[in-house]
N, CA, C and O atoms as CSV, one atom per row, in Angstrom:
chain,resi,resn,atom,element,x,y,z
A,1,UNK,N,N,6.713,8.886,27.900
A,1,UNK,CA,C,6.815,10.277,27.511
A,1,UNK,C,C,6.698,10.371,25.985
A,1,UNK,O,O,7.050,9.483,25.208
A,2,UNK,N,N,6.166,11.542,25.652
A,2,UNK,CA,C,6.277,11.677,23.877
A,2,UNK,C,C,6.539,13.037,23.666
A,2,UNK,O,O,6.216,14.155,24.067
A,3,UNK,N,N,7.320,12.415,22.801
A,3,UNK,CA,C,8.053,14.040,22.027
A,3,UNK,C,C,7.503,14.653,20.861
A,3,UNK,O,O,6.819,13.880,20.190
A,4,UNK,N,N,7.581,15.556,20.523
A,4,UNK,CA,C,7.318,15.946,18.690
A,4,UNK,C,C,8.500,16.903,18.404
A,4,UNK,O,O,8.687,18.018,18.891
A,5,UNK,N,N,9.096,16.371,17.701
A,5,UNK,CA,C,10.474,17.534,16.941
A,5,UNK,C,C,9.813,18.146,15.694
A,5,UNK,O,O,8.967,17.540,15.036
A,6,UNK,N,N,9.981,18.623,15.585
A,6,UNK,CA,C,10.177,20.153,14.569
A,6,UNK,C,C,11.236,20.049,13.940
A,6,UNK,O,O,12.279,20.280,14.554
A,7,UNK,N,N,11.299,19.619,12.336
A,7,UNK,CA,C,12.164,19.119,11.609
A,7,UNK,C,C,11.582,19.705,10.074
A,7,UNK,O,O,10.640,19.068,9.601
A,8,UNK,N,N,12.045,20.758,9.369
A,8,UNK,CA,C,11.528,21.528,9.036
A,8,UNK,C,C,12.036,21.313,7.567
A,8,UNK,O,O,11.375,21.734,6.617
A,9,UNK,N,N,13.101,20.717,7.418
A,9,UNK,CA,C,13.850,19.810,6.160
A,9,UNK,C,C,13.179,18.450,5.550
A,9,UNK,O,O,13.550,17.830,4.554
A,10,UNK,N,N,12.169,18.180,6.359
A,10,UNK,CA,C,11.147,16.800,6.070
A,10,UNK,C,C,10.302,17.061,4.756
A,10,UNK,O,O,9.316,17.798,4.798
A,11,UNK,N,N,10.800,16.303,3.334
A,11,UNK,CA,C,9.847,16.655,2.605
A,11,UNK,C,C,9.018,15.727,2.092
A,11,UNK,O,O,7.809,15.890,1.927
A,12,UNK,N,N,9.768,14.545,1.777
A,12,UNK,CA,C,9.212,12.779,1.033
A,12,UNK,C,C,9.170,11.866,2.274
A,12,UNK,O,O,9.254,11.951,3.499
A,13,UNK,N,N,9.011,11.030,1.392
A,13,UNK,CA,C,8.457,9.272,2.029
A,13,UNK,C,C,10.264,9.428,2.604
A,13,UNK,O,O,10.509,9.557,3.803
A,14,UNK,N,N,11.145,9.398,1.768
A,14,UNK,CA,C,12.446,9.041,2.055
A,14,UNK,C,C,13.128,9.543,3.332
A,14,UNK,O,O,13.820,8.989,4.186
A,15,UNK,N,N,12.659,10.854,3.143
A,15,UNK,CA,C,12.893,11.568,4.759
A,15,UNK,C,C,12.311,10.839,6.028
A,15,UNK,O,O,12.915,10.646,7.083
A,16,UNK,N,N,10.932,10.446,5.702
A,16,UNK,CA,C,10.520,10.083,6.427
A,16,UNK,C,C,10.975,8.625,6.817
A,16,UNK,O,O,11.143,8.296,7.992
A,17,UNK,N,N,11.216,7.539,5.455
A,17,UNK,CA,C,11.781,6.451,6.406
A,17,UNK,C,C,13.439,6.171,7.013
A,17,UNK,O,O,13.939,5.266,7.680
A,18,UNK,N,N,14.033,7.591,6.334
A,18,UNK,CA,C,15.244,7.837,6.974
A,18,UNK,C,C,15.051,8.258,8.176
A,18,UNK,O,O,15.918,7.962,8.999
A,19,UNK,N,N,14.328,8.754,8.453
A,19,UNK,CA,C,14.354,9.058,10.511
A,19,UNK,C,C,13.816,7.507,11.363
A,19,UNK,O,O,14.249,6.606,12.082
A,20,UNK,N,N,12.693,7.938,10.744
A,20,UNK,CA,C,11.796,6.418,11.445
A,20,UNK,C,C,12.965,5.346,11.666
A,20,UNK,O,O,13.268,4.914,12.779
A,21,UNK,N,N,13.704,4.897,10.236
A,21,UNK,CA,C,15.040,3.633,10.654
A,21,UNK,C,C,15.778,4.149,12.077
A,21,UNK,O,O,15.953,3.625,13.178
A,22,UNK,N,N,16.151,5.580,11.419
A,22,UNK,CA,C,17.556,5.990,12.666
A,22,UNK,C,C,16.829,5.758,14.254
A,22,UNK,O,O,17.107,4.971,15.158
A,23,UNK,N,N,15.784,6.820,14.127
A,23,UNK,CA,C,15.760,6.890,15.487
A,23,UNK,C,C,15.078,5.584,16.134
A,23,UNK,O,O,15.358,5.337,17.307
A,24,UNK,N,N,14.107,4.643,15.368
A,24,UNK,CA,C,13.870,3.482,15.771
A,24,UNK,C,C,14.990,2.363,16.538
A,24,UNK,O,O,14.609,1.310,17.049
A,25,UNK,N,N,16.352,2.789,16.506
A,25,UNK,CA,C,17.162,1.987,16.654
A,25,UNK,C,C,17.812,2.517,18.026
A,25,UNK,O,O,18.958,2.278,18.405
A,26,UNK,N,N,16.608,3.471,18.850
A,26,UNK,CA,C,16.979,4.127,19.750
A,26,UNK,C,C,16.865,3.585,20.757
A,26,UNK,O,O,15.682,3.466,21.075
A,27,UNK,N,N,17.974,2.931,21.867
A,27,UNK,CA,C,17.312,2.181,22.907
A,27,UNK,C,C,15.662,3.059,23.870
A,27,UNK,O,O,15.754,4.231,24.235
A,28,UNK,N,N,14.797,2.521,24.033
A,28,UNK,CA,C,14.068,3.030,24.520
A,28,UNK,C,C,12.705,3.820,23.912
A,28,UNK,O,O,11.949,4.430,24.668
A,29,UNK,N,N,12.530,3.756,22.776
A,29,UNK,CA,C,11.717,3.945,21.581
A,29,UNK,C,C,10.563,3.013,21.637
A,29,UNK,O,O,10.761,1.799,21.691
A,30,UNK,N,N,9.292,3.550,21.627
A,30,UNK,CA,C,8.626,2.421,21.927
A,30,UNK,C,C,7.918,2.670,20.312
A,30,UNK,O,O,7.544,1.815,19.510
A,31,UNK,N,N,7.903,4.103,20.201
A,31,UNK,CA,C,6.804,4.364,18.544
A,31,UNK,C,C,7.698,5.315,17.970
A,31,UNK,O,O,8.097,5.980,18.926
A,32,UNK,N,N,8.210,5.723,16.960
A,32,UNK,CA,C,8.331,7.206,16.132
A,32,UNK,C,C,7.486,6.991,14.802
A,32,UNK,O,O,7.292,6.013,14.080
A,33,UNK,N,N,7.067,8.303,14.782
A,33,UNK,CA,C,5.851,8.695,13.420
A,33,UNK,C,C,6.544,9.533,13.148
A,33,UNK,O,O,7.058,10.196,14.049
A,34,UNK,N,N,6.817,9.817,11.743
A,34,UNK,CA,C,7.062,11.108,10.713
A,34,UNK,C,C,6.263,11.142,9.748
A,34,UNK,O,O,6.133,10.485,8.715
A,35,UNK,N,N,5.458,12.451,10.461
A,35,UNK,CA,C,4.741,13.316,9.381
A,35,UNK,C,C,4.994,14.433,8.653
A,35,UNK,O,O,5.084,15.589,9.066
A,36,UNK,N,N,5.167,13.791,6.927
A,36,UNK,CA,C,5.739,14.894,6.114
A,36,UNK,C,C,5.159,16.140,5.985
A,36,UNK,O,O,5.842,17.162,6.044
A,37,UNK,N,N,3.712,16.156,5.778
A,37,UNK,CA,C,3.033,17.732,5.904
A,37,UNK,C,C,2.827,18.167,7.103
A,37,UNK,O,O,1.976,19.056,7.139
A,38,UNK,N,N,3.479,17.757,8.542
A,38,UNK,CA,C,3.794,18.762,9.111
A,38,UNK,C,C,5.055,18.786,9.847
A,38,UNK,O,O,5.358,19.254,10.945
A,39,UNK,N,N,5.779,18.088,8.849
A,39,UNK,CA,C,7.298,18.591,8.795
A,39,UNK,C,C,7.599,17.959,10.177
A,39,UNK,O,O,8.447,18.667,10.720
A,40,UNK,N,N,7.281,17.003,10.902
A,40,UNK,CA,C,7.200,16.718,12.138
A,40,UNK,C,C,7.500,15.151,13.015
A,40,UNK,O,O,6.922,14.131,12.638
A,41,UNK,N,N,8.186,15.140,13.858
A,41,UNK,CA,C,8.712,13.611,14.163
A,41,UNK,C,C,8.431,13.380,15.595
A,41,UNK,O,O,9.089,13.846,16.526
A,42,UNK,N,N,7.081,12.388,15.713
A,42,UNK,CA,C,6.504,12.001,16.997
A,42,UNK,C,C,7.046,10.585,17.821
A,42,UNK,O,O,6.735,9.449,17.463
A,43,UNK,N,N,7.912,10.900,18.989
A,43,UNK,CA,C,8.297,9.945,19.596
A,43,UNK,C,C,7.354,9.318,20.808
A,43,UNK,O,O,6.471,9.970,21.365
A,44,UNK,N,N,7.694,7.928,21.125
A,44,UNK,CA,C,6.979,7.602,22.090
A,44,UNK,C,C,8.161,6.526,22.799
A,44,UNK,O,O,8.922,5.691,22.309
A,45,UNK,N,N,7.857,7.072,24.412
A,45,UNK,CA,C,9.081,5.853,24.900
A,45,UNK,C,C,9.807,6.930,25.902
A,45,UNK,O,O,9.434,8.067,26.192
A,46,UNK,N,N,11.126,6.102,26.398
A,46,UNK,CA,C,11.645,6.890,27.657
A,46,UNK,C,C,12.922,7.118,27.203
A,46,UNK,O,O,13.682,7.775,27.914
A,47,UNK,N,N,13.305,6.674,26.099
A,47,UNK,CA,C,14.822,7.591,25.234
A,47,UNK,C,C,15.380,9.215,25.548
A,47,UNK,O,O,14.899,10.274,25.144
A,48,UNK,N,N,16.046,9.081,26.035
A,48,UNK,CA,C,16.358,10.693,26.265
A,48,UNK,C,C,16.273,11.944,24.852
A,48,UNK,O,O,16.598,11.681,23.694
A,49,UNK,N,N,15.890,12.944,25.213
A,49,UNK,CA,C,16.040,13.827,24.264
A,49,UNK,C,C,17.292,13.735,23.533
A,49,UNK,O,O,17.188,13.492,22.331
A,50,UNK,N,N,18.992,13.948,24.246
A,50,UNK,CA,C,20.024,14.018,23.429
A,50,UNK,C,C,19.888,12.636,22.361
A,50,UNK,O,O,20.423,12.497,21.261
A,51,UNK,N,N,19.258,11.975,22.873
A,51,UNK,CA,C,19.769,10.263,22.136
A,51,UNK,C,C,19.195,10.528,20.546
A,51,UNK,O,O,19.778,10.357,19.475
A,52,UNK,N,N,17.615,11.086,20.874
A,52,UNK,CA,C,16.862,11.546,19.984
A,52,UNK,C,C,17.356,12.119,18.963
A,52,UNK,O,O,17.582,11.560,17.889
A,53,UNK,N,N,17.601,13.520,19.284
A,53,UNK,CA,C,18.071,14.014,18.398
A,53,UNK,C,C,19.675,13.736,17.498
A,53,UNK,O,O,19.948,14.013,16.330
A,54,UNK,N,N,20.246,13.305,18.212
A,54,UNK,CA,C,21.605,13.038,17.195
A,54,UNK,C,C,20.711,12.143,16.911
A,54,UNK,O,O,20.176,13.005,16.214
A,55,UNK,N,N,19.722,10.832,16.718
A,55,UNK,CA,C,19.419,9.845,15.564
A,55,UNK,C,C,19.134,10.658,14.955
A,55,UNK,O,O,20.128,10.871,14.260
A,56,UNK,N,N,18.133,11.575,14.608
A,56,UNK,CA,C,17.786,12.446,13.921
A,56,UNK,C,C,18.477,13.176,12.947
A,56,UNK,O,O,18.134,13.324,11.774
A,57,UNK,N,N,19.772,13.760,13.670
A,57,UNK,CA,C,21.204,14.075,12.854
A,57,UNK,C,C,21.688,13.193,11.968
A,57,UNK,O,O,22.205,13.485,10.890
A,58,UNK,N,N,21.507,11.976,12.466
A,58,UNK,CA,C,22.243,10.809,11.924
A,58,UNK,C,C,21.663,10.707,10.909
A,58,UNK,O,O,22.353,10.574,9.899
A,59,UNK,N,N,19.988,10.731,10.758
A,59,UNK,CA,C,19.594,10.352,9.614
A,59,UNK,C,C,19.855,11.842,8.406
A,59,UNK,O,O,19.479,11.824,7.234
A,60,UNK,N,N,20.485,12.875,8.997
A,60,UNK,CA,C,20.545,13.717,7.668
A,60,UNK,C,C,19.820,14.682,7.652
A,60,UNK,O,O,19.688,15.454,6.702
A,61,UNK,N,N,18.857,14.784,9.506
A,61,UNK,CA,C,18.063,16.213,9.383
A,61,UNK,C,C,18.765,16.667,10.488
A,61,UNK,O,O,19.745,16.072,10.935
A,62,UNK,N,N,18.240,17.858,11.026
A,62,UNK,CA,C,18.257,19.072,12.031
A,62,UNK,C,C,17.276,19.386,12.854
A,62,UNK,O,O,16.540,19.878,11.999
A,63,UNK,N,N,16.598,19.508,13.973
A,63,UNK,CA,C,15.736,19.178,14.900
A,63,UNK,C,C,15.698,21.144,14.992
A,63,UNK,O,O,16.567,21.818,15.544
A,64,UNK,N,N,14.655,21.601,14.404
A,64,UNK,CA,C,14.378,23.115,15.037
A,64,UNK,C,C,13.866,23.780,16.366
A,64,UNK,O,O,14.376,24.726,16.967
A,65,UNK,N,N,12.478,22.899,16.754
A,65,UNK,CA,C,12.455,22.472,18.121
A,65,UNK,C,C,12.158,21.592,18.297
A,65,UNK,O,O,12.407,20.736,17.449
A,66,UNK,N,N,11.342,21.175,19.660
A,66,UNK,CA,C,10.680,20.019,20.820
A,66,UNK,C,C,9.708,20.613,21.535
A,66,UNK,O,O,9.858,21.705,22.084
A,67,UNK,N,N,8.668,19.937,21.571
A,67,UNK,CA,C,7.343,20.245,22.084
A,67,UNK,C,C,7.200,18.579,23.200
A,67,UNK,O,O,7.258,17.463,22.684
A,68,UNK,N,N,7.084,18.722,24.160
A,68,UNK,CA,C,6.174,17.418,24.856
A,68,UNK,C,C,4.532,17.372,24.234
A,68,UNK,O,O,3.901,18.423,24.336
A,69,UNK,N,N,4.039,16.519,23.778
A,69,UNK,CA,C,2.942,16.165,23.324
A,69,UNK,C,C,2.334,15.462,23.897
A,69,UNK,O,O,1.241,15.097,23.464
Protein backbone atom coordinates (compact mmCIF):
# COMPACT_ATOMS: atom_id res chain seq x y z
CA UNK A 1 0.00 0.00 0.00
CA UNK A 2 1.25 3.71 -0.37
CA UNK A 3 0.36 6.63 1.32
CA UNK A 4 1.06 10.42 0.68
CA UNK A 5 0.53 12.77 3.80
CA UNK A 6 0.02 16.26 3.45
CA UNK A 7 2.41 17.91 5.77
CA UNK A 8 2.24 21.42 5.11
CA UNK A 9 5.06 22.57 7.82
CA UNK A 10 7.78 20.76 5.43
CA UNK A 11 10.22 23.37 4.44
CA UNK A 12 14.27 22.15 4.31
CA UNK A 13 16.45 19.18 3.82
CA UNK A 14 16.11 19.00 7.80
CA UNK A 15 12.42 18.48 7.78
CA UNK A 16 12.82 16.26 5.43
CA UNK A 17 15.48 13.99 7.03
CA UNK A 18 13.62 14.41 10.28
CA UNK A 19 10.58 12.43 8.99
CA UNK A 20 12.36 10.05 6.63
CA UNK A 21 14.60 8.90 10.18
CA UNK A 22 11.20 8.81 12.29
CA UNK A 23 8.98 7.19 10.19
CA UNK A 24 11.67 4.83 8.61
CA UNK A 25 11.86 3.19 11.95
CA UNK A 26 8.30 2.13 11.31
CA UNK A 27 7.79 -1.55 11.57
CA UNK A 28 6.54 -2.26 8.14
CA UNK A 29 7.96 0.61 5.96
CA UNK A 30 9.31 -0.60 3.01
CA UNK A 31 10.15 3.26 1.29
CA UNK A 32 9.27 6.91 2.73
CA UNK A 33 10.13 9.97 0.35
CA UNK A 34 9.80 13.58 1.55
CA UNK A 35 9.22 16.02 -0.86
CA UNK A 36 9.91 19.55 0.25
CA UNK A 37 8.19 21.50 -2.69
CA UNK A 38 5.30 19.65 -2.30
CA UNK A 39 5.19 19.78 1.22
CA UNK A 40 4.56 16.00 1.03
CA UNK A 41 5.51 12.47 2.66
CA UNK A 42 5.26 9.26 0.39
CA UNK A 43 5.00 5.94 2.15
CA UNK A 44 5.42 2.53 0.86
CA UNK A 45 4.75 -0.76 2.89
CA UNK A 46 1.91 -2.26 5.10
CA UNK A 47 2.48 0.05 8.39
CA UNK A 48 -0.75 1.20 9.53
CA UNK A 49 -1.88 4.72 9.08
CA UNK A 50 -2.01 5.48 13.08
CA UNK A 51 1.72 4.12 13.29
CA UNK A 52 2.44 6.61 10.46
CA UNK A 53 1.37 9.39 11.56
CA UNK A 54 2.43 9.70 15.25
CA UNK A 55 6.19 8.97 13.53
CA UNK A 56 5.41 11.89 11.79
CA UNK A 57 4.39 13.73 15.11
CA UNK A 58 7.36 12.40 16.53
CA UNK A 59 9.48 13.92 14.14
CA UNK A 60 7.98 17.54 14.92
CA UNK A 61 5.30 17.79 12.08
CA UNK A 62 1.42 17.52 11.78
CA UNK A 63 -0.14 15.37 9.03
CA UNK A 64 -3.09 17.74 7.30
CA UNK A 65 -4.27 14.95 5.20
CA UNK A 66 -3.84 11.31 3.45
CA UNK A 67 -4.38 10.48 0.01
CA UNK A 68 -3.77 6.56 -1.10
CA UNK A 69 -1.45 6.97 -4.06
Amino acid sequence: MTLRYSVPAISCDHCKHAIESEVGKVAGVASVVVDVDAKSVLVEGTAADAELRAAIDEAGYEVASVATA
